[in-house]
VOBA-1610 file (N, C-alpha, C; in pm, whole numbers, padded with zeros to 5 digits, always signed):
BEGIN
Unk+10458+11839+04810Unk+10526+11786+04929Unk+10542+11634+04916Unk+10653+11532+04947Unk+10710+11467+04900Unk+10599+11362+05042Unk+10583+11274+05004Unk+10517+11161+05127Unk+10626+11046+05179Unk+10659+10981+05255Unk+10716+10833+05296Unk+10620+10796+05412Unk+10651+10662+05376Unk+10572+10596+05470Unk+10386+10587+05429Unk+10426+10550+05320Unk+10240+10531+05258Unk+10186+10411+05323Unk+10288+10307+05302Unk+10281+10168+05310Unk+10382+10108+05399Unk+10396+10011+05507Unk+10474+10006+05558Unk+10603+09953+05493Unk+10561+09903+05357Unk+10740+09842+05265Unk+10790+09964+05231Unk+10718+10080+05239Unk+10806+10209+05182Unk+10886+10242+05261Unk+10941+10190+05378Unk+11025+10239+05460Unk+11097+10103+05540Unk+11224+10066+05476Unk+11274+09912+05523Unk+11384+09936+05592Unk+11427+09900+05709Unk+11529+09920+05822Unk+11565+09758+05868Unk+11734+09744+05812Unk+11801+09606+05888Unk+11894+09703+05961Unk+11909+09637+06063Unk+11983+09720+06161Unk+12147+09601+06179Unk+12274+09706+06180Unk+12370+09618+06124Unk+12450+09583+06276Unk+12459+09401+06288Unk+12542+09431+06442Unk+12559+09292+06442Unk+12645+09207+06493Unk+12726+09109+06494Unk+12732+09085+06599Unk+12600+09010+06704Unk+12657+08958+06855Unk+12721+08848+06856Unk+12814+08855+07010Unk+12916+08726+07013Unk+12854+08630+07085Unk+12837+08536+06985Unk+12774+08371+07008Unk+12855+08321+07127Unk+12838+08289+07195Unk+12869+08247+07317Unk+12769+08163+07409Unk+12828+08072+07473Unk+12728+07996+07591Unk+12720+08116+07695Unk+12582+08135+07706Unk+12546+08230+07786Unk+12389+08206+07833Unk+12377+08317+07918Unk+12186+08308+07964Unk+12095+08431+07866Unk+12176+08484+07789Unk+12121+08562+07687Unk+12068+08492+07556Unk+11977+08477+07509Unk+11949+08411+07390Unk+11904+08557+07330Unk+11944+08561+07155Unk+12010+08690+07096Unk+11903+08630+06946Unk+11817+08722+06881Unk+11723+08685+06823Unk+11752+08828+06736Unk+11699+08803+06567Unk+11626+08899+06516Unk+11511+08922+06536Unk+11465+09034+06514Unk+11336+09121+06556Unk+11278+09161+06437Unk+11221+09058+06392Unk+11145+09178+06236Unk+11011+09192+06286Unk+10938+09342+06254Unk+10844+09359+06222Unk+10790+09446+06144Unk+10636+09473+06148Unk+10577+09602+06043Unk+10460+09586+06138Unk+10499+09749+06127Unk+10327+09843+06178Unk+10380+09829+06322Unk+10417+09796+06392Unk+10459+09797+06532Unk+10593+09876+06564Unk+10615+09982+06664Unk+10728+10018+06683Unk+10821+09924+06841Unk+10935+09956+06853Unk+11006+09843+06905Unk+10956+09849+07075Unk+10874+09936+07146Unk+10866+09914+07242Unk+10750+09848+07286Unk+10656+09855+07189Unk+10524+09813+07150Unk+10512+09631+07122Unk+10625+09650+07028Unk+10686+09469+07009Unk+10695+09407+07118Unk+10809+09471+07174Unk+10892+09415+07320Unk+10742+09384+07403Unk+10666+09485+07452Unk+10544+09492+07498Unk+10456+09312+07458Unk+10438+09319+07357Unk+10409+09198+07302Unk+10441+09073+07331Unk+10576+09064+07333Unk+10651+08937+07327Unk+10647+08898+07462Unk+10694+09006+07551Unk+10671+08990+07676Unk+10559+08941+07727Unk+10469+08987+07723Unk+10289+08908+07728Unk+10311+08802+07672Unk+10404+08786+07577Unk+10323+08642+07508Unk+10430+08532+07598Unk+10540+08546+07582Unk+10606+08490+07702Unk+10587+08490+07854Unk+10498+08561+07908Unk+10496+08568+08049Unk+10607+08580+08115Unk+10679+08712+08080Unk+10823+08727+08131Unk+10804+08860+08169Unk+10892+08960+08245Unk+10875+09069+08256Unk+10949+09167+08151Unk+10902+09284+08112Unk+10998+09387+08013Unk+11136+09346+08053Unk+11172+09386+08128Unk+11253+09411+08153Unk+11414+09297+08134Unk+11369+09173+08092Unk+11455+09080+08050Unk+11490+09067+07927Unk+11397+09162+07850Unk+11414+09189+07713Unk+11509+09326+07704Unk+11630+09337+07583Unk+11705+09435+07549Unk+11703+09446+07362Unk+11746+09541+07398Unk+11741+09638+07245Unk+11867+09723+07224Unk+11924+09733+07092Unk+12020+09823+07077Unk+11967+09918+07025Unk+11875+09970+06972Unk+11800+10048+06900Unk+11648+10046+06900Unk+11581+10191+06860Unk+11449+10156+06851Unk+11413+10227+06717Unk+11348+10153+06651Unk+11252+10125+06510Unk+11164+10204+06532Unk+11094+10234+06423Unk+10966+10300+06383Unk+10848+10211+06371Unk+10695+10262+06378Unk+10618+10170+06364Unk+10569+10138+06217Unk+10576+10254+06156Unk+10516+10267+06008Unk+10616+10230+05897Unk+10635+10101+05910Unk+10797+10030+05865Unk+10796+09875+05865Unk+10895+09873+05773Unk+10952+09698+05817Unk+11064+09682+05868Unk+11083+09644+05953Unk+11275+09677+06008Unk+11274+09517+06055Unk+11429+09557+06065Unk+11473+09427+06173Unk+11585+09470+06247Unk+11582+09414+06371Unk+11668+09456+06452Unk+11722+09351+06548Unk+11791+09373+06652Unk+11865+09220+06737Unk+11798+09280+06877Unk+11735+09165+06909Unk+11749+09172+07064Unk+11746+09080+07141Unk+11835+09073+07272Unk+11800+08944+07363Unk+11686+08919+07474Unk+11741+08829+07510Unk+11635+08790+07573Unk+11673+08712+07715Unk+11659+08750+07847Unk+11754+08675+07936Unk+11618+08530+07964Unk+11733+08445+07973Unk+11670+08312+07962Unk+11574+08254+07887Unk+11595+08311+07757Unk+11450+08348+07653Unk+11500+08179+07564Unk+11378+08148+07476Unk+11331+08021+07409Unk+11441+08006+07304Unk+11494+07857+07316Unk+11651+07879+07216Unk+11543+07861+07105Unk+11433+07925+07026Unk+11364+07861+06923Unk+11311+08005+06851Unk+11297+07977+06724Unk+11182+08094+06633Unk+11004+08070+06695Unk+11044+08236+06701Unk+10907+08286+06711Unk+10845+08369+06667Unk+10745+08292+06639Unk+10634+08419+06533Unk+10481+08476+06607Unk+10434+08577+06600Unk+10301+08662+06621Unk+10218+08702+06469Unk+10167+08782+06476Unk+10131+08842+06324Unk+10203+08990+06353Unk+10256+08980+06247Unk+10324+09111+06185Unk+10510+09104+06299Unk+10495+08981+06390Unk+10620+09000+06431Unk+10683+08875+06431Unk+10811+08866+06418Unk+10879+08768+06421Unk+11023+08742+06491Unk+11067+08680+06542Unk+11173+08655+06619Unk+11275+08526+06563Unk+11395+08543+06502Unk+11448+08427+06429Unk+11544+08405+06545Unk+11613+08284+06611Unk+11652+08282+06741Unk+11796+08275+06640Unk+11931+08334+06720Unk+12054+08295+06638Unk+12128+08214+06705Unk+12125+08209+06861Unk+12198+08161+06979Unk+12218+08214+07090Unk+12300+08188+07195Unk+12313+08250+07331Unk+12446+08332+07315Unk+12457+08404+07399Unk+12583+08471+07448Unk+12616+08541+07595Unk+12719+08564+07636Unk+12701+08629+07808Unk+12684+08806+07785Unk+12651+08835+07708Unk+12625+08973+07733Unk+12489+09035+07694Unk+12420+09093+07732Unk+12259+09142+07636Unk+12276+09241+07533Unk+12185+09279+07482Unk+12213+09364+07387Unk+12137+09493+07470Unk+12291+09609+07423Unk+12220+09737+07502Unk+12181+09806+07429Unk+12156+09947+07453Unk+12116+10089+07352Unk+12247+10092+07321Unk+12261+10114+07166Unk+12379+10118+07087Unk+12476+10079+07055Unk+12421+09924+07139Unk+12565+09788+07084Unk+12544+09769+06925Unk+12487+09843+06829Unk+12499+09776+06707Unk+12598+09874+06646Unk+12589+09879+06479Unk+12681+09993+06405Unk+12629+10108+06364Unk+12495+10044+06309Unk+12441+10139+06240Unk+12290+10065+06160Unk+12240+10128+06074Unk+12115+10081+05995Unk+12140+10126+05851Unk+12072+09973+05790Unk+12049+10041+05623Unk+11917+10039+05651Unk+11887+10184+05509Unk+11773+10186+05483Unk+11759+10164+05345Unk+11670+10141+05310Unk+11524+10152+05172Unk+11426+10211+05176Unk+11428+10339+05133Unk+11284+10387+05182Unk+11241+10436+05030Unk+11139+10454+05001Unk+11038+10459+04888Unk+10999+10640+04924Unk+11006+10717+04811Unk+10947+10897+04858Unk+10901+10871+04772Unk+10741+10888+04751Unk+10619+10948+04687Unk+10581+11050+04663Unk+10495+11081+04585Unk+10406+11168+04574Unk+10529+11360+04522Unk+10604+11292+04456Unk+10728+11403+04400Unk+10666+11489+04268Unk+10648+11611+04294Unk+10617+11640+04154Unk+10709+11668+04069Unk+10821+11673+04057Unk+10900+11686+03951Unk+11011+11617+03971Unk+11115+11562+03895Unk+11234+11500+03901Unk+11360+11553+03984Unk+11327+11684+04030Unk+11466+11742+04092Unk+11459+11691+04220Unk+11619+11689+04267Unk+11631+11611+04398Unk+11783+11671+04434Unk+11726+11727+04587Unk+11811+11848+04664Unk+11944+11802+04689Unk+12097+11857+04652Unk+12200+11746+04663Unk+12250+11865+04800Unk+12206+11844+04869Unk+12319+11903+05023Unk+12401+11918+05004Unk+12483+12005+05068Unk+12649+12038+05093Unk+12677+11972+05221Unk+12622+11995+05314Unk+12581+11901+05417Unk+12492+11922+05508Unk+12450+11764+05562Unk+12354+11760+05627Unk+12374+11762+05834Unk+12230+11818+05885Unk+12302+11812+06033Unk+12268+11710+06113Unk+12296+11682+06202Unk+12256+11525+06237Unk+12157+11536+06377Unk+12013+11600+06319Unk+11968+11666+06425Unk+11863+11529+06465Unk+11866+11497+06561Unk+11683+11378+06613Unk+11591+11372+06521Unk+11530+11245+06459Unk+11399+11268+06418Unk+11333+11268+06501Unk+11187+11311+06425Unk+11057+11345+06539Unk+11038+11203+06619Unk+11104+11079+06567Unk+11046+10980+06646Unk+11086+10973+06802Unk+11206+11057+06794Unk+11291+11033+06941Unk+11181+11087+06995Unk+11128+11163+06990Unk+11041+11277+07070Unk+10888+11188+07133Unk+10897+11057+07030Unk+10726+11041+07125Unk+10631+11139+07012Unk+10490+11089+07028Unk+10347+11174+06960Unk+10346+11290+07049Unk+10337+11397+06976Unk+10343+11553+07018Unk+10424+11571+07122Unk+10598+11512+07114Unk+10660+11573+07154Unk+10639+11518+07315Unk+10570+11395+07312Unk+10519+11360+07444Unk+10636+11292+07575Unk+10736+11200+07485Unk+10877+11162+07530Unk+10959+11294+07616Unk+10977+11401+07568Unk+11058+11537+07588Unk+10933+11545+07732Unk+10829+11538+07738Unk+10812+11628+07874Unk+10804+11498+07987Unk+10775+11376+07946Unk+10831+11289+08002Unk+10951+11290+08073Unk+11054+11320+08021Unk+11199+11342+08048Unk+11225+11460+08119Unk+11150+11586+08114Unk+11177+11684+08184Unk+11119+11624+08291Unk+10963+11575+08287Unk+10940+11564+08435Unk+11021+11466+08540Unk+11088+11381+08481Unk+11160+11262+08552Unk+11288+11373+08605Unk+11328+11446+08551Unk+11454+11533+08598Unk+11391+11621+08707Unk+11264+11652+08673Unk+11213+11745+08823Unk+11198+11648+08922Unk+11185+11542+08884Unk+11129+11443+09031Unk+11007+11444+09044Unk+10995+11463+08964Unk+10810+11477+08966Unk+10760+11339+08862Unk+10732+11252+08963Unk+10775+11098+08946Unk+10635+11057+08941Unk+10515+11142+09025Unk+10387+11087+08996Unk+10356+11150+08861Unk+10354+11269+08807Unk+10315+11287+08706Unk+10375+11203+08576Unk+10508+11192+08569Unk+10553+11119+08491Unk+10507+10953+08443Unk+10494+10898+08563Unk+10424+10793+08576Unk+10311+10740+08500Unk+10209+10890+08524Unk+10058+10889+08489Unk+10076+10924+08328Unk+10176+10990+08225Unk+10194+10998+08114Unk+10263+10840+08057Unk+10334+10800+08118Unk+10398+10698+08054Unk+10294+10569+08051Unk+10211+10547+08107Unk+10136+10441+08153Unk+09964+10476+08210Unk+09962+10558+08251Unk+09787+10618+08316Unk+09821+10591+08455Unk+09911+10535+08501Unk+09907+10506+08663Unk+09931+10588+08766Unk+09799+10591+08816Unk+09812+10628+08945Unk+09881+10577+09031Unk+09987+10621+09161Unk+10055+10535+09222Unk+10095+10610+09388Unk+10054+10548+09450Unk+10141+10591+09600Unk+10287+10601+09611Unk+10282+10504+09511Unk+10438+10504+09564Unk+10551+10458+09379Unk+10502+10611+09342Unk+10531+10593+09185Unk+10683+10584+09165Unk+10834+10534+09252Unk+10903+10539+09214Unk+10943+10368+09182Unk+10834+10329+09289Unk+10818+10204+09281Unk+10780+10156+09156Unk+10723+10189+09091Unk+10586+10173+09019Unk+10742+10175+08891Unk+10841+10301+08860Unk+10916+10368+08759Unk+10997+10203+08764Unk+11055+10151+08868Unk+11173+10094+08863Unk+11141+09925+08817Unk+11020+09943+08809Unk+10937+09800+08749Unk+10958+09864+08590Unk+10949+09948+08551Unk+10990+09979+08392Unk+11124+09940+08333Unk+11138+09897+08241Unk+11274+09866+08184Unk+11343+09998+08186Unk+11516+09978+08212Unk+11570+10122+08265Unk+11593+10164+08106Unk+11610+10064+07993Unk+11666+10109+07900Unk+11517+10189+07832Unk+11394+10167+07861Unk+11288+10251+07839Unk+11277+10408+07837Unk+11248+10378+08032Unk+11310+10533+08114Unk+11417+10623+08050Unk+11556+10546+08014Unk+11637+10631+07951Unk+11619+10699+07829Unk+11547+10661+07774Unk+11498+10690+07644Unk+11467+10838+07671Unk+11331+10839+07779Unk+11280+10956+07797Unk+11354+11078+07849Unk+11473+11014+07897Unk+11580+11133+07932Unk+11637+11192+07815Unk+11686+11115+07707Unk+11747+11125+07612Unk+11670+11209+07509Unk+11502+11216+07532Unk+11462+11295+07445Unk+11434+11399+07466Unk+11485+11419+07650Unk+11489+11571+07655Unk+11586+11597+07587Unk+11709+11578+07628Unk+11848+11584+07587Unk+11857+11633+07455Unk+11801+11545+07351Unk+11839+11580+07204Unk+11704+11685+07124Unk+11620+11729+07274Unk+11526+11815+07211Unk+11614+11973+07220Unk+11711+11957+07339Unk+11765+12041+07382Unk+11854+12055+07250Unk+11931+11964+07220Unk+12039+11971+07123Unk+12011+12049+06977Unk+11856+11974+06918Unk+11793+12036+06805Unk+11814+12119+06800Unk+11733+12240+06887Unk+11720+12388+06906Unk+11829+12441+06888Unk+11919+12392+07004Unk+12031+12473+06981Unk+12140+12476+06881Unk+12058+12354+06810Unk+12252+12364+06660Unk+12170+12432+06559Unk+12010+12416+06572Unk+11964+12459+06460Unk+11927+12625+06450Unk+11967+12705+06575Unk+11979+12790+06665Unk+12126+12862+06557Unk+12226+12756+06626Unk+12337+12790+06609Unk+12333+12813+06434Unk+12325+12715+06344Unk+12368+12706+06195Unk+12268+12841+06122Unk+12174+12849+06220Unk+12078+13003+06100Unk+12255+13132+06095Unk+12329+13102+06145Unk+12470+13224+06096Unk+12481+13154+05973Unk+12456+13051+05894Unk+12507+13035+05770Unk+12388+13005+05696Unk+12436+13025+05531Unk+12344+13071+05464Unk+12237+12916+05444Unk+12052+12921+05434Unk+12018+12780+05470Unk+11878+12841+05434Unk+11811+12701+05446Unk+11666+12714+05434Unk+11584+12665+05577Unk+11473+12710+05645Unk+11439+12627+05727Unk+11357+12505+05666Unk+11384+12417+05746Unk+11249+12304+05637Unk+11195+12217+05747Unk+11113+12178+05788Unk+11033+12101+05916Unk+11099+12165+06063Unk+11090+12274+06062Unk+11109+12361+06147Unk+11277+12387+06220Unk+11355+12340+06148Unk+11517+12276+06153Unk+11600+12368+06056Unk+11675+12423+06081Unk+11785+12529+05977Unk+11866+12424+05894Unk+11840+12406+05792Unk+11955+12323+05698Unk+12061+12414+05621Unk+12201+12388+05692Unk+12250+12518+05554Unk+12264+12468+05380Unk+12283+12572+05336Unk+12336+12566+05177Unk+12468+12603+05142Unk+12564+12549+05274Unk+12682+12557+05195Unk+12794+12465+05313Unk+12904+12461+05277Unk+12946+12380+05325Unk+13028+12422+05509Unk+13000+12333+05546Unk+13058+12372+05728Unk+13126+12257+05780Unk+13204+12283+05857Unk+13286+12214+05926Unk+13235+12103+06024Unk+13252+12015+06041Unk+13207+11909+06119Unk+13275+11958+06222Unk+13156+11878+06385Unk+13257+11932+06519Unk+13186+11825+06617Unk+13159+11765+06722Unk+13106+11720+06814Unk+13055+11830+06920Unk+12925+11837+06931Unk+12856+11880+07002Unk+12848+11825+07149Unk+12754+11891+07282Unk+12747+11823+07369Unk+12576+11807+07411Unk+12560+11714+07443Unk+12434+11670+07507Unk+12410+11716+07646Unk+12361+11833+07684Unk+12386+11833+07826Unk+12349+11766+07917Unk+12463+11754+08022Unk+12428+11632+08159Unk+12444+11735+08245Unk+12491+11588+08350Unk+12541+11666+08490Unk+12665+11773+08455Unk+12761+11655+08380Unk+12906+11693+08374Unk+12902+11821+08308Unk+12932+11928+08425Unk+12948+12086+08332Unk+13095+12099+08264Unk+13188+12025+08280Unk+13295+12025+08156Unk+13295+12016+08061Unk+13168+11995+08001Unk+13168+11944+07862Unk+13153+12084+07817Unk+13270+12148+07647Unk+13222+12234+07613Unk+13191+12222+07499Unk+13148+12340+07446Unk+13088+12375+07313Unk+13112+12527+07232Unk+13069+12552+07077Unk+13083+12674+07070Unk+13044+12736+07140Unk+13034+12912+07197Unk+12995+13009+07258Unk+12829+12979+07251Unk+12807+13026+07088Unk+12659+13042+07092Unk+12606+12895+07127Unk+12633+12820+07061Unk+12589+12726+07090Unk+12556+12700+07223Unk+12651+12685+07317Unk+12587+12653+07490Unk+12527+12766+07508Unk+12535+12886+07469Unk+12428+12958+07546Unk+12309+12962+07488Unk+12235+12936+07382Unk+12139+12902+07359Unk+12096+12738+07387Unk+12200+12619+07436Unk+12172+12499+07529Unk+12149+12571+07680Unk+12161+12682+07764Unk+12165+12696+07852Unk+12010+12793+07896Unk+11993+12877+07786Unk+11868+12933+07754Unk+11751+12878+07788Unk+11809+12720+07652Unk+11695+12663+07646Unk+11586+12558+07767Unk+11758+12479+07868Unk+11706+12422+07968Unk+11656+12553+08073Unk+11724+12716+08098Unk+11636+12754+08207Unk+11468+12787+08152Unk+11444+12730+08017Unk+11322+12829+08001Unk+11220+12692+08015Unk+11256+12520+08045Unk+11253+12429+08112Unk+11229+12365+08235Unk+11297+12498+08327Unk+11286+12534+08446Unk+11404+12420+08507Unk+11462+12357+08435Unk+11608+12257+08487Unk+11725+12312+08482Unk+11746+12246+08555Unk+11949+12292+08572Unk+12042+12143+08547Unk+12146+12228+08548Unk+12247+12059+08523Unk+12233+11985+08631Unk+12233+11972+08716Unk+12206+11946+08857Unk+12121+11828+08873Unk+12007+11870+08794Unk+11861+11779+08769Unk+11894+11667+08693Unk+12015+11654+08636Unk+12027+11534+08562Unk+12098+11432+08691Unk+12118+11446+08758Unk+12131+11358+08891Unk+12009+11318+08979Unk+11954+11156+08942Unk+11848+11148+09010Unk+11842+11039+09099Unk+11895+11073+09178Unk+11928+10958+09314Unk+11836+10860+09336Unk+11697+10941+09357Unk+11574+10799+09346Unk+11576+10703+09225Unk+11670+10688+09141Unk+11678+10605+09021Unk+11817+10652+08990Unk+11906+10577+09059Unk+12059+10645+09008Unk+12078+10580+08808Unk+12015+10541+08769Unk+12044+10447+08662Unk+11998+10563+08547Unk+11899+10673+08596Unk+11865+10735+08498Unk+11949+10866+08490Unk+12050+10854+08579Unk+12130+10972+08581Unk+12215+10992+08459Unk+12215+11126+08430Unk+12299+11154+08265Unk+12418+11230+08271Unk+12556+11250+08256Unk+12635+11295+08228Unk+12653+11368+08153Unk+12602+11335+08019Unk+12557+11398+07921Unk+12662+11315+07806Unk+12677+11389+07698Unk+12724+11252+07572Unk+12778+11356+07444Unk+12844+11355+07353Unk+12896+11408+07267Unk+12870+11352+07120Unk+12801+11440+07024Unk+12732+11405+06923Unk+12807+11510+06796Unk+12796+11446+06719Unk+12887+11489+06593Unk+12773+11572+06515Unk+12780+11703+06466Unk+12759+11751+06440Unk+12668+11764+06273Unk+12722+11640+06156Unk+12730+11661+06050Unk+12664+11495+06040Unk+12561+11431+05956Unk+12550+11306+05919Unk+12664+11252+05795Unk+12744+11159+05843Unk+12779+11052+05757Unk+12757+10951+05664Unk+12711+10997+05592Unk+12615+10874+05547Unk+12695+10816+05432Unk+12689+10725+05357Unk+12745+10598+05311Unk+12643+10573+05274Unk+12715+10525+05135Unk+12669+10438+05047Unk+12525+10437+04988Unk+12530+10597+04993Unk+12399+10615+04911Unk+12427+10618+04775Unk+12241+10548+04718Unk+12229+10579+04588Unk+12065+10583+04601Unk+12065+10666+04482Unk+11853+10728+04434Unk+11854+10662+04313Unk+11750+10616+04281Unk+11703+10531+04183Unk+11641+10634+04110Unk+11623+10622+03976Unk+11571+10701+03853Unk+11430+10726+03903Unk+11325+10850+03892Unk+11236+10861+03905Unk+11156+10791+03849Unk+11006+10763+03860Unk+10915+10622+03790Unk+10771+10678+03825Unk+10632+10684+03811Unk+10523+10650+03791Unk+10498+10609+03909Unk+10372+10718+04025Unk+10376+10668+04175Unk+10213+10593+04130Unk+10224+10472+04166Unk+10071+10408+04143Unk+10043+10477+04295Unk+10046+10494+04358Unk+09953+10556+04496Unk+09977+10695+04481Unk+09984+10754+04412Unk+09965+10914+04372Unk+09966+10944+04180Unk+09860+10919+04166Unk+09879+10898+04019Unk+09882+11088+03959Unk+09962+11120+03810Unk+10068+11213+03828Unk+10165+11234+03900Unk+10197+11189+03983Unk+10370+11203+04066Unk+10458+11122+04052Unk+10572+11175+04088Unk+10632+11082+04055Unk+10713+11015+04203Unk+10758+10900+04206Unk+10853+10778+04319Unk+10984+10794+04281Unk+11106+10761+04422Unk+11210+10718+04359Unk+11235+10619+04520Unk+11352+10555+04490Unk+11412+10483+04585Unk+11520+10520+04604Unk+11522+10538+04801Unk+11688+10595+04856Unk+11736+10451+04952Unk+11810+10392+04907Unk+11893+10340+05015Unk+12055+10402+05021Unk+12058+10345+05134Unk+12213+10409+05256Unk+12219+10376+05404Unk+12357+10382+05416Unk+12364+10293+05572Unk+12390+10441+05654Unk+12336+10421+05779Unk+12409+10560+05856Unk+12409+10478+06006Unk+12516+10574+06063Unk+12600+10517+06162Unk+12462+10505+06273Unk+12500+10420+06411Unk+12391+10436+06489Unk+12377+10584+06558Unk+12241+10601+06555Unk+12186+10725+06623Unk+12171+10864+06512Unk+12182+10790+06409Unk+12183+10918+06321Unk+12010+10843+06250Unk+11952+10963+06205Unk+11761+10934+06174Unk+11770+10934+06024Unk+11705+10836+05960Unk+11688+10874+05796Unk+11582+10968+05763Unk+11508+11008+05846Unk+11438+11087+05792Unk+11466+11244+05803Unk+11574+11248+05893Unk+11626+11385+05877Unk+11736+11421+05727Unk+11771+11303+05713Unk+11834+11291+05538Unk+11719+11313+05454Unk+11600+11259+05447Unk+11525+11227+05313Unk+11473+11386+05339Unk+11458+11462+05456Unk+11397+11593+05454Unk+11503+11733+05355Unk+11634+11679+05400Unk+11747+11768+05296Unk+11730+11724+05156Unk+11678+11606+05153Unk+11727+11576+04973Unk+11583+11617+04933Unk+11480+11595+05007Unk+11344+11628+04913Unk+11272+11729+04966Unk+11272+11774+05057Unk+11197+11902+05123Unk+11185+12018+05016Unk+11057+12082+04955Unk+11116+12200+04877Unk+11116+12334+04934Unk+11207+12394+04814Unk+11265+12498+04892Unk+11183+12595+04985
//
């Protein structure tokens, strides 16, 4: 079984995005770090500034077991570089807009796979562009987060996201950064999505591999739907009815994605392409793993568009059969 992420250089993420320099109250910074993931950072910076979350934005969120860099602003934040240990902030300038979830393009990666016992390396016909486990939170903990915020069940949610007890926990939610909260909607959303494409693709011929249907032959690209409120959105046959399956066995309806006590976390729902794009890959010749001695290393870099996971790529090319 193939390892990443031994070391945090085995896994390098610049995240690609071009904000517009402008006189503004946004000051617009790179974000590098390692061993920290991006909400954990933000968490950080914020303490160290004495500012609230919530003036801080992100177009994306990073992994912790990594080196990445990424852009984020900062409303009324220090026109200057700033450093922590293991984090750093290079200031670039101001502009009038913040940076949201998915103002960038996309991410390159570098990632290092270990621990390979033999030289073969899986060439896909294609790959599906299903969530990595990171969307999900530790054991999947993000996804019930998100269901519970759709029940309204606002104290329990609360007490997972944070330990807080609260009288008055919607209060308590709207002191959270919204682009946080949304997150946790979103990982119901694309837990929903998994199931059901990976649901859908076992009709063609495939292997399962980290519990996900990959096929072995070639299929048509299509845009999928994320379910929201909006019941217009369609999809293949099977497909929504195993998305429809899956939220009643959830105990939600479309309905629930309308949440008035927090209109900001309300979802429509969103349309996701079916197939990863990826660009501008290349694998480096196999080599001698000094942290697994007998195995063998190689190196994958490639850019993929935003919202698509590299580790759902490195699982098609090296997963064995």
């Amino acid at each position: 079984m193939y390892k990443i992420k031994q070391i945090p250089e085995d896994f390098i993420v610049k995240e690609i995005f071009s904000p517009m320099i402008d006189d503004g109250k946004y000051a617009y910074y790179v974000l590098k770090k390692r061993s920290y993931n991006t909400i954990d950072a933000i968490k950080h910076i914020a303490a160290s500034l004495d500012i609230p979350m919530k003036f801080i934005n992100f177009a994306g969120t990073k992994d912790r077991n990594a080196v990445t860099e990424q852009y984020i602003s900062i409303s009324m934040g220090p026109r200057k570089d700033l450093s922590w240990k293991d984090i750093e902030l290079r200031y670039l300038g101001n502009g009038k807009e913040r940076i949201n979830l998915g103002s960038h393009d996309g991410n390159h990666f570098e990632i290092t796979v270990r621990s390979l016992e033999d030289r073969k390396i899986n060439v896909p016909r294609a790959v599906p562009n299903y969530f990595g486990r990171q969307r999900f939170g530790e054991g999947g903990g993000n996804v019930e987060i998100g269901r519970l915020l759709l029940k309204k069940q606002f104290k329990e949610a609360l007490i997972l996201i944070d330990g807080n007890v609260s009288s008055n926990p919607i209060k308590e939610l709207k002191l959270i950064p919204k682009q946080l909260l949304r997150l946790y909607i979103h990982a119901f959303q694309s837990d929903i999505w998994n199931k059901a494409v990976s649901k859908m693709l076992m009709r063609s011929i495939g292997k399962e591999k980290d519990g996900l249907w990959f096929p072995e032959v070639d299929i048509d690209d299509e845009t999928l739907p994320l379910l929201g409120f909006d019941d217009t959105m369609e999809g293949p046959d099977d497909f929504m009815a195993e998305s429809e399956k899956l939220l009643l066995m959830y105990d939600i309806t479309r309905r629930d994605f309308i949440i008035r006590q927090i209109p900001e976390l309300s979802s429509d729902g969103d349309m996701r392409k079916l197939l990863i794009d990826v660009k501008d890959l290349s694998i480096s010749d196999p080599e001698p793993d000094e942290l697994n001695p007998g195995k063998y290393k190689i190196k994958a870099c490639f850019f993929l568009p935003k919202g698509c996971y590299a580790t759902i790529l490195i699982t098609a090319l090296f997963s064995a059969d």
